[in-house]
PyMOL Python script that loads the backbone (N, CA, C, O; Angstrom):
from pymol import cmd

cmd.read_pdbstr("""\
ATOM      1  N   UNK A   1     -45.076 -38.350   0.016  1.00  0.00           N
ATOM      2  CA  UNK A   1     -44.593 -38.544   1.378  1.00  0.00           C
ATOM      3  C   UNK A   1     -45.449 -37.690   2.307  1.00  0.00           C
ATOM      4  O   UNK A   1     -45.577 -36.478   2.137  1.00  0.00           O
ATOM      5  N   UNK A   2     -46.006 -38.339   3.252  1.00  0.00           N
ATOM      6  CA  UNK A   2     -46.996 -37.433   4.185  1.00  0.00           C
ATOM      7  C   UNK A   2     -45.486 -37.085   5.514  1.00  0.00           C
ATOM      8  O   UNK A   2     -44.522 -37.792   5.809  1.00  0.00           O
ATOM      9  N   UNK A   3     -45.765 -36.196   5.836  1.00  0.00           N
ATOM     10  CA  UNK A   3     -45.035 -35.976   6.930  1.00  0.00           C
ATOM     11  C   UNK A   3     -45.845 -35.230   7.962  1.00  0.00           C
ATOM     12  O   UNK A   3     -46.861 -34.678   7.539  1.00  0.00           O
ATOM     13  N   UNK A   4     -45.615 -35.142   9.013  1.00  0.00           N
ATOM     14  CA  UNK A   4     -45.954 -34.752  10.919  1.00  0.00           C
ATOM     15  C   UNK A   4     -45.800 -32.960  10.599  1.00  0.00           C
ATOM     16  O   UNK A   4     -44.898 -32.343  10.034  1.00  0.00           O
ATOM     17  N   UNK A   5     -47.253 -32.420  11.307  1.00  0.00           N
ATOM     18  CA  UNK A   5     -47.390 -31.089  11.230  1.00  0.00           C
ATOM     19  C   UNK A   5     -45.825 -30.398  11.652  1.00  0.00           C
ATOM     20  O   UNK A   5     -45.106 -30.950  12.485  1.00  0.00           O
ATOM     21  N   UNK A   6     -45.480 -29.282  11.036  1.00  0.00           N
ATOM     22  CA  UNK A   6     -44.333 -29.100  10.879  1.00  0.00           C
ATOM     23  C   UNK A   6     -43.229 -29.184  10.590  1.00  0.00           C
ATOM     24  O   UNK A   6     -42.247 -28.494  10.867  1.00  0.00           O
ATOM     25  N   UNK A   7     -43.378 -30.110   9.974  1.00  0.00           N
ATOM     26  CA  UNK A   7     -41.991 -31.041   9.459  1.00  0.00           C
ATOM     27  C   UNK A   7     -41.630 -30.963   8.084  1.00  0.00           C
ATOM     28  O   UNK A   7     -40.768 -31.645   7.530  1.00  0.00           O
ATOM     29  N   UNK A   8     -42.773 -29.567   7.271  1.00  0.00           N
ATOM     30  CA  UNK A   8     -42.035 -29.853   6.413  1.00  0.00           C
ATOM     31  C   UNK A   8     -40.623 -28.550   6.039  1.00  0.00           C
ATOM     32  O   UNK A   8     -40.247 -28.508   4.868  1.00  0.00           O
ATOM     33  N   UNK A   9     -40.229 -27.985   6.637  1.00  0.00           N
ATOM     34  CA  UNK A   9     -39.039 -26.661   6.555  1.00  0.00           C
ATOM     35  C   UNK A   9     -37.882 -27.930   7.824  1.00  0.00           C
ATOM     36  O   UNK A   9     -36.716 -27.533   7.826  1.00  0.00           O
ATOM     37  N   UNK A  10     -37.977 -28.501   8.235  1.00  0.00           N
ATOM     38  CA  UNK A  10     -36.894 -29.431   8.687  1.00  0.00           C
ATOM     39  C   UNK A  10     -35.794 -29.482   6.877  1.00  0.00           C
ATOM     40  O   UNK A  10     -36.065 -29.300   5.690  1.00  0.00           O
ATOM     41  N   UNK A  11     -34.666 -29.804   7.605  1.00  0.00           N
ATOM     42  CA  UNK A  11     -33.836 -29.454   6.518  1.00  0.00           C
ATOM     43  C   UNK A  11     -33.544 -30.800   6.071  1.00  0.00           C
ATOM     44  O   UNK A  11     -33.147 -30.843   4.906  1.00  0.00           O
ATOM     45  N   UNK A  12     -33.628 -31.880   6.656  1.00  0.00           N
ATOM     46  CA  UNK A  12     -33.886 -33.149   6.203  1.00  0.00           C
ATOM     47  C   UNK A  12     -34.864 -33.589   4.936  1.00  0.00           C
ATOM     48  O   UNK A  12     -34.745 -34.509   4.127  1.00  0.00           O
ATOM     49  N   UNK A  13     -35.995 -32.444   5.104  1.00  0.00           N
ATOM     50  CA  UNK A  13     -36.911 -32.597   4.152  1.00  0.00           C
ATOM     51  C   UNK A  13     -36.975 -31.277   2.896  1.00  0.00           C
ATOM     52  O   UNK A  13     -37.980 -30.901   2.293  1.00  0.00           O
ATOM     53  N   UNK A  14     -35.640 -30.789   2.767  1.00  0.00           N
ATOM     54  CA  UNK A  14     -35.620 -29.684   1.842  1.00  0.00           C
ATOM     55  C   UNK A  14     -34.452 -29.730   0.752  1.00  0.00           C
ATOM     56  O   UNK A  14     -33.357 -29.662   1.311  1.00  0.00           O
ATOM     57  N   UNK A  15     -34.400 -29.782  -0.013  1.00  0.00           N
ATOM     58  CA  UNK A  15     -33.687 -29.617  -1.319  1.00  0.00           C
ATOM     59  C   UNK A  15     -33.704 -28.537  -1.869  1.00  0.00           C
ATOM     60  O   UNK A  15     -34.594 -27.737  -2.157  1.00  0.00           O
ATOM     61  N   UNK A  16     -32.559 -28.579  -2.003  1.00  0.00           N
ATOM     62  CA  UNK A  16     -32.179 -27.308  -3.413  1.00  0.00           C
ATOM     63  C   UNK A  16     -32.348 -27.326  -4.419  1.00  0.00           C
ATOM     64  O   UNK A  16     -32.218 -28.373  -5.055  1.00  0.00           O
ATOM     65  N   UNK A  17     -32.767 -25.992  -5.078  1.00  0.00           N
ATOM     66  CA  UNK A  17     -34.177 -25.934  -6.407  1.00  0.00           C
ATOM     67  C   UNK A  17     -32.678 -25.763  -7.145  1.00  0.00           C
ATOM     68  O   UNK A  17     -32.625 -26.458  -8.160  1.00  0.00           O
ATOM     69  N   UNK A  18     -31.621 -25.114  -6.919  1.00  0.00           N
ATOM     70  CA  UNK A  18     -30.324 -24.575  -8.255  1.00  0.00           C
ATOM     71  C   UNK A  18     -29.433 -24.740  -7.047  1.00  0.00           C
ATOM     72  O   UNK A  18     -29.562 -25.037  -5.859  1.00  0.00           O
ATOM     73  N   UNK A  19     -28.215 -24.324  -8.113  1.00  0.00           N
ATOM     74  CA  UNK A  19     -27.148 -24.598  -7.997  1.00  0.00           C
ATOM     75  C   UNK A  19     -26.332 -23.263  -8.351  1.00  0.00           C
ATOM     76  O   UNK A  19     -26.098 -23.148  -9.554  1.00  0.00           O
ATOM     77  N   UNK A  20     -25.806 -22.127  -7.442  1.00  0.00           N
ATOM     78  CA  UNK A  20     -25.405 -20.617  -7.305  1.00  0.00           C
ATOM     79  C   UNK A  20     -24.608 -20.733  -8.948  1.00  0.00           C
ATOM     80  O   UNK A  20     -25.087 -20.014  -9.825  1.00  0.00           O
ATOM     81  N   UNK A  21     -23.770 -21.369  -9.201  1.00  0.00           N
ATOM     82  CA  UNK A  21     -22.944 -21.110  -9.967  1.00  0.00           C
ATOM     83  C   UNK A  21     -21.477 -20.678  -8.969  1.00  0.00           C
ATOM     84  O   UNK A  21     -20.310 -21.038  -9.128  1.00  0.00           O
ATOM     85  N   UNK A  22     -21.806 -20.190  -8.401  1.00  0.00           N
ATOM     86  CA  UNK A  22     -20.601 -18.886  -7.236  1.00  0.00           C
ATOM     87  C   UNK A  22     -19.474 -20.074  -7.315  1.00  0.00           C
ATOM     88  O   UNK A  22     -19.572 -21.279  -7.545  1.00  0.00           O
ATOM     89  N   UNK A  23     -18.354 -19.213  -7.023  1.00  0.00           N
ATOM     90  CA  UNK A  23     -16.871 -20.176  -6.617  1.00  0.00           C
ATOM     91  C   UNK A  23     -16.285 -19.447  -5.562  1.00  0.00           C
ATOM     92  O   UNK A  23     -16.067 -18.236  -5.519  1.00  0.00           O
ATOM     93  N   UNK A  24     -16.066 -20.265  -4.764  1.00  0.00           N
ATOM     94  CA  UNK A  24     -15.142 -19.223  -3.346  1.00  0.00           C
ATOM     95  C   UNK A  24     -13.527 -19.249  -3.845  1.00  0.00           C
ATOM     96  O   UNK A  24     -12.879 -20.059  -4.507  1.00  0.00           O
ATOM     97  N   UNK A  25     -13.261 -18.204  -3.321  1.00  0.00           N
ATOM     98  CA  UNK A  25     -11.757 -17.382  -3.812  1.00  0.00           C
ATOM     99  C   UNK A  25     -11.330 -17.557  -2.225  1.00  0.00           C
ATOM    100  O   UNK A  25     -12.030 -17.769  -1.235  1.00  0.00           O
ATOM    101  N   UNK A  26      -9.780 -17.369  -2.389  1.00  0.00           N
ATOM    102  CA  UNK A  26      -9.072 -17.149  -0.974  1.00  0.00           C
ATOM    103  C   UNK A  26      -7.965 -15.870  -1.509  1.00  0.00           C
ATOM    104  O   UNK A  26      -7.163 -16.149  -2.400  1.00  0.00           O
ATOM    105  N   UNK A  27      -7.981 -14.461  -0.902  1.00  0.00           N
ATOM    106  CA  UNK A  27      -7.075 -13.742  -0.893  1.00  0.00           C
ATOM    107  C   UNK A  27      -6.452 -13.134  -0.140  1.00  0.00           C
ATOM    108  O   UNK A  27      -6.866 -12.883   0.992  1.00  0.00           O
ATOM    109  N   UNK A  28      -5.275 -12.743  -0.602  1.00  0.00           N
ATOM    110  CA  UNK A  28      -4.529 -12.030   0.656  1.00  0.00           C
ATOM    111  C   UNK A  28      -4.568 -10.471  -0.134  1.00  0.00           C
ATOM    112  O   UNK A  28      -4.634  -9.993  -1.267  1.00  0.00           O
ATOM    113  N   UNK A  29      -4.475 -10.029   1.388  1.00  0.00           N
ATOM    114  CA  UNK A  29      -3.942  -8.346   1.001  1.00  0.00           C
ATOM    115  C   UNK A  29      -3.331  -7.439   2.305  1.00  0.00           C
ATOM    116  O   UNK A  29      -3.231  -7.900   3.442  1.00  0.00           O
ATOM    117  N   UNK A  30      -3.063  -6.480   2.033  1.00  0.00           N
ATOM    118  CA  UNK A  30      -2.334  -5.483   3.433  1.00  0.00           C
ATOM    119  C   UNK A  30      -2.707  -4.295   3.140  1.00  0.00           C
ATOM    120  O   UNK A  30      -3.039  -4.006   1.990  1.00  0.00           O
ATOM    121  N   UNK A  31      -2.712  -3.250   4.326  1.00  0.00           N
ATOM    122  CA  UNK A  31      -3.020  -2.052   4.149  1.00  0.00           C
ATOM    123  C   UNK A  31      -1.587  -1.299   5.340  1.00  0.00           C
ATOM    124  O   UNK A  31      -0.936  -1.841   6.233  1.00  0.00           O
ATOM    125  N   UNK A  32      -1.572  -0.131   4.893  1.00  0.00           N
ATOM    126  CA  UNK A  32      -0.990   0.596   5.748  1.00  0.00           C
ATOM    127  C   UNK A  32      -1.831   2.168   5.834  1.00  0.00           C
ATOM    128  O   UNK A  32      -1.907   3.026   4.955  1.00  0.00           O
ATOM    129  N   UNK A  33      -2.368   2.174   7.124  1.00  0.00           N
ATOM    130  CA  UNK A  33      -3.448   3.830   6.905  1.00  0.00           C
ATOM    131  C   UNK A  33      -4.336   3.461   6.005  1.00  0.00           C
ATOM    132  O   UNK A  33      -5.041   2.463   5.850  1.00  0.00           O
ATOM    133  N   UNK A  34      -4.155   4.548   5.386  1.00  0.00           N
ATOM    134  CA  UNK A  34      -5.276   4.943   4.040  1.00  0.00           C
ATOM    135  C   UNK A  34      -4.983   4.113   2.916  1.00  0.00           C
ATOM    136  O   UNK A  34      -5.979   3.736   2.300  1.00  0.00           O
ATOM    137  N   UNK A  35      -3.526   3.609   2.356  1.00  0.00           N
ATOM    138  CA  UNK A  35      -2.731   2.952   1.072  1.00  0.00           C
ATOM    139  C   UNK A  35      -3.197   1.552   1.331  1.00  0.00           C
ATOM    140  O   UNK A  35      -2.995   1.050   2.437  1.00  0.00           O
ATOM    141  N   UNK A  36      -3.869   0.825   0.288  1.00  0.00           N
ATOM    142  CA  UNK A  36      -4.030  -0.154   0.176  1.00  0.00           C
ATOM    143  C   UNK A  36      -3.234  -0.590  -0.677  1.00  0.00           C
ATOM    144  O   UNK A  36      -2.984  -0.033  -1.746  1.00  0.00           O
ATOM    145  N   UNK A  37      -2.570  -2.055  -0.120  1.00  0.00           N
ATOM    146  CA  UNK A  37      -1.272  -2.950  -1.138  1.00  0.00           C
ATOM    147  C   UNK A  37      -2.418  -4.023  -1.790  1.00  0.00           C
ATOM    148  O   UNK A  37      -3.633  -3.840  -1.857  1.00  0.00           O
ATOM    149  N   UNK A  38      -1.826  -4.920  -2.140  1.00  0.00           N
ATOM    150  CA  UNK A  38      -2.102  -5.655  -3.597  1.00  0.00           C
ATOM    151  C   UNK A  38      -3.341  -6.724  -2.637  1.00  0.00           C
ATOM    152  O   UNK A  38      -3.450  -7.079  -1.464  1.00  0.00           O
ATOM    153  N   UNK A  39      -3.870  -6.873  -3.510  1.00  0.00           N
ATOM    154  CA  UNK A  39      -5.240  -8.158  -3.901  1.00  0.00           C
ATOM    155  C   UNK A  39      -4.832  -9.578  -4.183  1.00  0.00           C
ATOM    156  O   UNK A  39      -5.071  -9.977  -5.323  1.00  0.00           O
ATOM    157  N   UNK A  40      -4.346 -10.283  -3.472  1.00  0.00           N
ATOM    158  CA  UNK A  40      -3.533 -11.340  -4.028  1.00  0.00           C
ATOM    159  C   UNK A  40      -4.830 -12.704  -4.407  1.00  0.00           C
ATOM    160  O   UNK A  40      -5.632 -12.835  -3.482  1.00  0.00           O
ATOM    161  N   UNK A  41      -4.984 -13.329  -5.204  1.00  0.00           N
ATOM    162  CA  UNK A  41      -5.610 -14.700  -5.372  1.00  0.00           C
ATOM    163  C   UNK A  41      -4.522 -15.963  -5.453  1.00  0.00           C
ATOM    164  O   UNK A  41      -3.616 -16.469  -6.116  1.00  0.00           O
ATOM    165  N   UNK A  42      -5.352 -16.071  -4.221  1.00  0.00           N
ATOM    166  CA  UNK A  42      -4.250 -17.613  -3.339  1.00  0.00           C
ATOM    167  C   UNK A  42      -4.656 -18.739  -4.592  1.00  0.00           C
ATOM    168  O   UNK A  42      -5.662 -18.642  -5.296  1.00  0.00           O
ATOM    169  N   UNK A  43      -3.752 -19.689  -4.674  1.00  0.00           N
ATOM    170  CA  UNK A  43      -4.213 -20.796  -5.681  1.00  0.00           C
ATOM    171  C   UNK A  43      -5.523 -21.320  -4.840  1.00  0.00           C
ATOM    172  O   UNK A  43      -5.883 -20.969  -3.716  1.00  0.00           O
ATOM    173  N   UNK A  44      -6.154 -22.317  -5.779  1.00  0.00           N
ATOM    174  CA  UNK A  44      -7.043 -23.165  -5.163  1.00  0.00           C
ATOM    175  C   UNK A  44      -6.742 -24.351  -4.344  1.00  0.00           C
ATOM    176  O   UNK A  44      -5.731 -25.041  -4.482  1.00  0.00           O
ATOM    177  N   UNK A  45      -7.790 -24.572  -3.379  1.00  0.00           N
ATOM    178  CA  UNK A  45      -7.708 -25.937  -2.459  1.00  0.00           C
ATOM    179  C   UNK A  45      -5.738 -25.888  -2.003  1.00  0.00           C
ATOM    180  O   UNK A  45      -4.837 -25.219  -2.507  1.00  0.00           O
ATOM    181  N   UNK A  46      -5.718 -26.746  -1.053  1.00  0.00           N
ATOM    182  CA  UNK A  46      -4.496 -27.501  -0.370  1.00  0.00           C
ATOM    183  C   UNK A  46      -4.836 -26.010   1.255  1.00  0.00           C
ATOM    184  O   UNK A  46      -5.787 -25.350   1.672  1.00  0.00           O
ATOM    185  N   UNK A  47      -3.148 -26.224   1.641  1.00  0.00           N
ATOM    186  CA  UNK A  47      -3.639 -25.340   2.739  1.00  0.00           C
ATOM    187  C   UNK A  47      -2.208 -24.122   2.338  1.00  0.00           C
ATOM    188  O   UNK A  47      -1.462 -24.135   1.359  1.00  0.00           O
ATOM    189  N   UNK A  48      -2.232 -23.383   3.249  1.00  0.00           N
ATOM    190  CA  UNK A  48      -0.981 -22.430   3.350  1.00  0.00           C
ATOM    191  C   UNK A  48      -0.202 -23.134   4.209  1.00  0.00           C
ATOM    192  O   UNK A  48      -0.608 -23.632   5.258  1.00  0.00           O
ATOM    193  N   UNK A  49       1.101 -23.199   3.719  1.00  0.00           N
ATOM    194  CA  UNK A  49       2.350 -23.328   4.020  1.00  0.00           C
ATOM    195  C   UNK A  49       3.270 -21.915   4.549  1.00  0.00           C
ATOM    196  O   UNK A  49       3.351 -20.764   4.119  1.00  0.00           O
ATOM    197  N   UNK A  50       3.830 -22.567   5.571  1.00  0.00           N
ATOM    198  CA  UNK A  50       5.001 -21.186   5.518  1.00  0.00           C
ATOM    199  C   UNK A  50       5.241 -20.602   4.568  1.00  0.00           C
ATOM    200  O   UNK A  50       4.849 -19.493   4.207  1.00  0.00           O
ATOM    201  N   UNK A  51       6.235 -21.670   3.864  1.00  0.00           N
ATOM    202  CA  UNK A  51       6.925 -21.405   2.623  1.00  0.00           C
ATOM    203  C   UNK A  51       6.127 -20.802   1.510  1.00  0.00           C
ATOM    204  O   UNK A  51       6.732 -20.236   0.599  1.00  0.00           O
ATOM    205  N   UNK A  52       4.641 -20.884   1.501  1.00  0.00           N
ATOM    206  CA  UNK A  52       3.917 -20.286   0.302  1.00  0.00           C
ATOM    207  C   UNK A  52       3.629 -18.801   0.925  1.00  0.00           C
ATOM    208  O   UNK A  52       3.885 -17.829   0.214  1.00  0.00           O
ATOM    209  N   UNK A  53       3.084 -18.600   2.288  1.00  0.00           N
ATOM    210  CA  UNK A  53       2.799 -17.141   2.834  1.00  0.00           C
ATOM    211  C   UNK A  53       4.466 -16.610   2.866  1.00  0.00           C
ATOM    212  O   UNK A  53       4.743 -15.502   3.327  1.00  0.00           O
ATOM    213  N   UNK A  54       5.008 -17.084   2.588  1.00  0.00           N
ATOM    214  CA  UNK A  54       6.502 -16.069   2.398  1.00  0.00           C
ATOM    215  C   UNK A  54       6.711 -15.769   1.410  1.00  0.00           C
ATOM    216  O   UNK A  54       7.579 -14.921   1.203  1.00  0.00           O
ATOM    217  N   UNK A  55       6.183 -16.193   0.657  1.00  0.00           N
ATOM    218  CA  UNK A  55       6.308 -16.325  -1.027  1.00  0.00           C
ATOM    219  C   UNK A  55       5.779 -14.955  -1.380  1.00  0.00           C
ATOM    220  O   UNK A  55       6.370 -13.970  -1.823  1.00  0.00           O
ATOM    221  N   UNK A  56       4.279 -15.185  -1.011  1.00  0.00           N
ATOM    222  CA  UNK A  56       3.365 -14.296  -0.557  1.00  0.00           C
ATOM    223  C   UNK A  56       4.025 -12.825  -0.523  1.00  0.00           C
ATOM    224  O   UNK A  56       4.018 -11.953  -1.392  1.00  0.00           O
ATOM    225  N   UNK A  57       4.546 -12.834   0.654  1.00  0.00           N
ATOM    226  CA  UNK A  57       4.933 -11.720   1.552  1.00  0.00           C
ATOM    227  C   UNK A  57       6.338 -11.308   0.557  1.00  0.00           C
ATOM    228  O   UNK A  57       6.322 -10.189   0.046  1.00  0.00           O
ATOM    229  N   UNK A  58       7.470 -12.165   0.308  1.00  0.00           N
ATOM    230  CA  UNK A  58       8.738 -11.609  -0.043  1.00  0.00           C
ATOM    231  C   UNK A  58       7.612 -10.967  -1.858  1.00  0.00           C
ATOM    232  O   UNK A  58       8.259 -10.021  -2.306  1.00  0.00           O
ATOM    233  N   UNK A  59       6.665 -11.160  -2.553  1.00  0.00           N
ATOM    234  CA  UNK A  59       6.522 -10.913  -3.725  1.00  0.00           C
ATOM    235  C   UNK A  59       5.553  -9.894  -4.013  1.00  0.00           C
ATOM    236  O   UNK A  59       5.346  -9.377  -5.110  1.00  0.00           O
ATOM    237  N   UNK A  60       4.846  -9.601  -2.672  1.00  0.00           N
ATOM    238  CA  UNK A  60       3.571  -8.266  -2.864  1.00  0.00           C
ATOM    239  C   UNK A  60       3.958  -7.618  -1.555  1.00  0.00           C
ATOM    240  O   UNK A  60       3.925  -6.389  -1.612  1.00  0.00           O
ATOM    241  N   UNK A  61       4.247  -8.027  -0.618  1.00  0.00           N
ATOM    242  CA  UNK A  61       4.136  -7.296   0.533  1.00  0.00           C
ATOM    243  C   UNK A  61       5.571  -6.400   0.459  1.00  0.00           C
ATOM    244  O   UNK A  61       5.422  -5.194   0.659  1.00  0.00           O
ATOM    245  N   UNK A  62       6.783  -6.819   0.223  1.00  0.00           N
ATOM    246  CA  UNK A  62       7.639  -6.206   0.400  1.00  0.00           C
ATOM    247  C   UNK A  62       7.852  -4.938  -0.907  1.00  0.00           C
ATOM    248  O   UNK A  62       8.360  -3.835  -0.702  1.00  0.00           O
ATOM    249  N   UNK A  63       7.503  -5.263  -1.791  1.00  0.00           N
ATOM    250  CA  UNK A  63       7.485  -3.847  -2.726  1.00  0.00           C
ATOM    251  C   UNK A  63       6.734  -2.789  -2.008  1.00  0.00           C
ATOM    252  O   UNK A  63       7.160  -1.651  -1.808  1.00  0.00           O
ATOM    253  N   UNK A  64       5.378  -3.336  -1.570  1.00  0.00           N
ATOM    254  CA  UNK A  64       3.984  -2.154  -0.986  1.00  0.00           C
ATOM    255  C   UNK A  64       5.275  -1.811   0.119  1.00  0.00           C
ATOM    256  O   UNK A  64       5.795  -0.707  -0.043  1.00  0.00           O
ATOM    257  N   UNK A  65       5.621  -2.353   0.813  1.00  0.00           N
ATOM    258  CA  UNK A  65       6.394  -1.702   2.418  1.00  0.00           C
ATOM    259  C   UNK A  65       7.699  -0.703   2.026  1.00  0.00           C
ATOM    260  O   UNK A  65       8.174   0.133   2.794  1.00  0.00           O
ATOM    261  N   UNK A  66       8.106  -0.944   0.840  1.00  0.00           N
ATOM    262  CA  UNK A  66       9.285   0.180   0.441  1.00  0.00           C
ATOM    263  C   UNK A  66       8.301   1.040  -0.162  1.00  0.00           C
ATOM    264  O   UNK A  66       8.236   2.035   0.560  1.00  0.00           O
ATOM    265  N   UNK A  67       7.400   1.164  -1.251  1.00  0.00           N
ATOM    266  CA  UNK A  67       7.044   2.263  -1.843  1.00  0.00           C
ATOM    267  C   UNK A  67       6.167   3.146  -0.411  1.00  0.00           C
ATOM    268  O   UNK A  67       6.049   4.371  -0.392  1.00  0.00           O
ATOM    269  N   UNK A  68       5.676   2.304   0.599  1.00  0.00           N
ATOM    270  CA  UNK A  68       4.724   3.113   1.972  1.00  0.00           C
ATOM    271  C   UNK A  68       6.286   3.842   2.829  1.00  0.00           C
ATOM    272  O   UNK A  68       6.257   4.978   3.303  1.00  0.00           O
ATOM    273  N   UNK A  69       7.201   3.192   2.872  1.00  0.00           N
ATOM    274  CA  UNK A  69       8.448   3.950   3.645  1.00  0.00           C
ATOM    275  C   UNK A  69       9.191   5.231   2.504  1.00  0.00           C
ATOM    276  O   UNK A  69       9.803   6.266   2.769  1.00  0.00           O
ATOM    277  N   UNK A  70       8.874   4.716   1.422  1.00  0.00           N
ATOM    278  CA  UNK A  70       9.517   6.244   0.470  1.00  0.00           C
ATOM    279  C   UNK A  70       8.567   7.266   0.230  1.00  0.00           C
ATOM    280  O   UNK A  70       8.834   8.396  -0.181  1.00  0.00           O
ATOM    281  N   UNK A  71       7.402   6.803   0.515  1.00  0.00           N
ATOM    282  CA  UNK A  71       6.431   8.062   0.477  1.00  0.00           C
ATOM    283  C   UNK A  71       6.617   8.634   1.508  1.00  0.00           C
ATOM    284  O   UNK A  71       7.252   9.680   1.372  1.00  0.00           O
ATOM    285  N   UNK A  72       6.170   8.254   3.029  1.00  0.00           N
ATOM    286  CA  UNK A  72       6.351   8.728   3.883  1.00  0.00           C
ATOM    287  C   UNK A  72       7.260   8.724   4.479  1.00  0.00           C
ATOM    288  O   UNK A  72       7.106   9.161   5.619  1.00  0.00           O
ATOM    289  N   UNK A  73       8.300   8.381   4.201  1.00  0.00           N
ATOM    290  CA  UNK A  73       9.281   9.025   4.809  1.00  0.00           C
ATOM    291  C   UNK A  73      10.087   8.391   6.029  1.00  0.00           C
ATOM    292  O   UNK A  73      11.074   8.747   6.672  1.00  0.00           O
ATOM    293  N   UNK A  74       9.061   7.081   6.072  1.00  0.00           N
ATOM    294  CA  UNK A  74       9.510   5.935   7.294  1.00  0.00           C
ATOM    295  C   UNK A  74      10.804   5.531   8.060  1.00  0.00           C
ATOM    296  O   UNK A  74      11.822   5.395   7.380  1.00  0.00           O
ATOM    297  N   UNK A  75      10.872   5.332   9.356  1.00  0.00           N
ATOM    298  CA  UNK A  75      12.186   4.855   9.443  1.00  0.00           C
ATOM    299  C   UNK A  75      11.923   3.834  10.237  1.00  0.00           C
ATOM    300  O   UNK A  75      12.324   3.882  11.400  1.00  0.00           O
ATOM    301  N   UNK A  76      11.136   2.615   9.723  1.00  0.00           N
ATOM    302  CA  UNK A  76      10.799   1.691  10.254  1.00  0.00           C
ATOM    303  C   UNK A  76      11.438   0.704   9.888  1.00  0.00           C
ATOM    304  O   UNK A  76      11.685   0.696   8.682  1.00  0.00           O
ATOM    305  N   UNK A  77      11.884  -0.324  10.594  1.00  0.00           N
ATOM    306  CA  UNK A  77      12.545  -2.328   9.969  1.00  0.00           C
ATOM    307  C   UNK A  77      11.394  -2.654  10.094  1.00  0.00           C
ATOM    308  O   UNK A  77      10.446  -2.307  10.799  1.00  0.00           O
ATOM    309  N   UNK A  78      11.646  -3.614   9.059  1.00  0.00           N
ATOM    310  CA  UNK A  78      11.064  -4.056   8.369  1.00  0.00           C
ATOM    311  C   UNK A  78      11.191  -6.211   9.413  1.00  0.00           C
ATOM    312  O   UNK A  78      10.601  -7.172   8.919  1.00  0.00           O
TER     313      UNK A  78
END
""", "prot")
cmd.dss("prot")
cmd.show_as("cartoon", "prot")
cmd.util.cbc("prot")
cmd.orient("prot")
């Protein structure tokens, strides 16, 4: 294929030599200050739902928010 000075780094005319291997992840997590709470790995593909980020939240977030209020001493609602 002859192509027009410059044309050949056009992305029309470029292919990929490999294939990463890599997989994208989706996670959740929270911090309070310095204490970092949990690393969560979201399932794969679909989207977030309420009902799944509550899931979320009532199953990692709310343990981390009592053990951060009994350390320090919190008198925060929750």
């Amino acid at each position: 294929m002859i192509r027009a000075l410059r044309e050949e780094y056009l992305n029309k005319n470029l292919k990929p030599s490999f294939k990463s291997g890599y997989t994208s992840i989706r996670v959740w997590s929270c911090y309070y200050s310095s204490e970092i709470g949990p690393l969560v790995i979201l399932k794969k593909g679909g989207r977030i739902t309420v009902i799944y980020y509550l899931e979320i939240v009532k199953k990692h977030y709310v343990p981390f928010y009592k053990c951060i209020v009994e350390k320090y001493r919190l008198k925060v609602v929750l």
